[in-house]
C-alpha positions as CSV (number, residue, x, y, z in Angstrom):
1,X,-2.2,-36.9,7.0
2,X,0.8,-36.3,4.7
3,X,-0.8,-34.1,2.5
4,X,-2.6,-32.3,5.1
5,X,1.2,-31.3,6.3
6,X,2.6,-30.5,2.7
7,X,-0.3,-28.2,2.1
8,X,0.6,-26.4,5.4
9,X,3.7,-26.1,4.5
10,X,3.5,-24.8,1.4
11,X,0.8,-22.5,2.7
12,X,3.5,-21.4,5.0
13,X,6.1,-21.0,2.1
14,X,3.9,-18.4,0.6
15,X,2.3,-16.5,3.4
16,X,6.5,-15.9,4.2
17,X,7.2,-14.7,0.6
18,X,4.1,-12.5,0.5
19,X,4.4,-10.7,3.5
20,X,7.9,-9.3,3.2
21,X,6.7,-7.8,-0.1
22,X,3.2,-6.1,1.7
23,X,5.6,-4.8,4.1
24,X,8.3,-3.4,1.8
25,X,5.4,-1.9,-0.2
26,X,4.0,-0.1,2.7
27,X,7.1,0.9,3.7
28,X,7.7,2.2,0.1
29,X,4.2,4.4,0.5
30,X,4.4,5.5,4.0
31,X,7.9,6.5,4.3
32,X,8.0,9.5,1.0
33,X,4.3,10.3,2.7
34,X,5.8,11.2,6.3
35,X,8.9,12.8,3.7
36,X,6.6,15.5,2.6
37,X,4.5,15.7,5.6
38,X,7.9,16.5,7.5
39,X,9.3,18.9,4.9
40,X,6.1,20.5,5.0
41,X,5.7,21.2,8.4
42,X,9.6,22.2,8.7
43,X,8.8,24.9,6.2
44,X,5.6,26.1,8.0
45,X,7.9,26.2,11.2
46,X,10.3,28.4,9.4
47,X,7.7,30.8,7.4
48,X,6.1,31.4,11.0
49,X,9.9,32.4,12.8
């Protein structure tokens, strides 16, 4: 039964320091996408005025 509850926990642990990282890295990749996509449009916008 102990080890059952040290495994979880360490299981935890790493699922806690793994995700923050996914996360940042999509954050990383998704924000300079919707950058451009942004700019982009904003000079469309402006070509079209």
């Amino acid at each position: 039964m102990k080890d059952k509850t040290i495994i979880s926990l360490f299981a935890i642990m790493i699922i806690a320091m793994i995700l923050p990282i996914t996360l940042l890295w999509k954050a990383l990749i998704i924000v300079p996408v919707f950058e451009t996509l942004l700019i982009d449009w904003d000079e469309e916008k402006e070509v079209k005025e």
